[in-house]
C-alpha positions in Angstrom: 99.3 95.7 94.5 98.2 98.8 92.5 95.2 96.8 90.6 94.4 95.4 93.7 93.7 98.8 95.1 92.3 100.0 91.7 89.7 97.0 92.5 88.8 97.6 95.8 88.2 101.4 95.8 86.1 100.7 92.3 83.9 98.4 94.2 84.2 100.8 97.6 83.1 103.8 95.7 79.6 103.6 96.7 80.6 104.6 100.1 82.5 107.9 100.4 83.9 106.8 103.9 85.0 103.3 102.6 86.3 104.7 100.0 88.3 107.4 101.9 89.5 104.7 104.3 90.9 102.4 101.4 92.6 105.7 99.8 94.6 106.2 102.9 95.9 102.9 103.1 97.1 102.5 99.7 99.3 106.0 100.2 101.0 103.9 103.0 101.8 100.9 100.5 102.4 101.9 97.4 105.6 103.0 95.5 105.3 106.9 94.3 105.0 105.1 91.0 102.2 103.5 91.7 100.6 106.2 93.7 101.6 108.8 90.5 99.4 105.9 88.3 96.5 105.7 91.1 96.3 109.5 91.4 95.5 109.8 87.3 93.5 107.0 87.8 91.1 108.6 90.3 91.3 112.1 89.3 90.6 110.2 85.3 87.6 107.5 87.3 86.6 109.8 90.4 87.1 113.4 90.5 83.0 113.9 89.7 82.0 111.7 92.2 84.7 112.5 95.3 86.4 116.2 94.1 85.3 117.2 97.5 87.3 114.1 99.0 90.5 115.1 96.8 90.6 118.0 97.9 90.3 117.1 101.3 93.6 118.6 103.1 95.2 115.5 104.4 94.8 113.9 100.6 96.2 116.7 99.1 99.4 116.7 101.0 100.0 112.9 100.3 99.4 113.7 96.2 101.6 116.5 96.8 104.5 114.8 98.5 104.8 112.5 95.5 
């Protein structure tokens, strides 16, 4: 399931809203394993192009509840 997400939000990421939509829902299905390994991923893939978006309030709580 992790790739899977890692796939989609690469090939959302032309559309901050997408993007934003698919983040959300893989914070409701994956593991806080996989969402530690998605969170380096995107700050590693991301953070240039969506820092705003990371630190949006409602993303931050669910990177800081893992």
């Amino acid at each position: 399931m992790l790739e899977h997400q890692m796939k989609i939000l690469s090939e959302l990421s032309f559309d901050k809203a997408l993007f934003r939509n698919e983040l959300m829902k893989a914070f409701k299905w994956l593991s806080n394993t996989e969402l530690q390994t998605l969170c380096t991923w995107l700050k590693n893939n991301f953070s240039n192009l969506y820092n705003d978006l990371m630190n949006e309030s409602s993303l931050k709580l669910a990177f800081k509840n893992m």
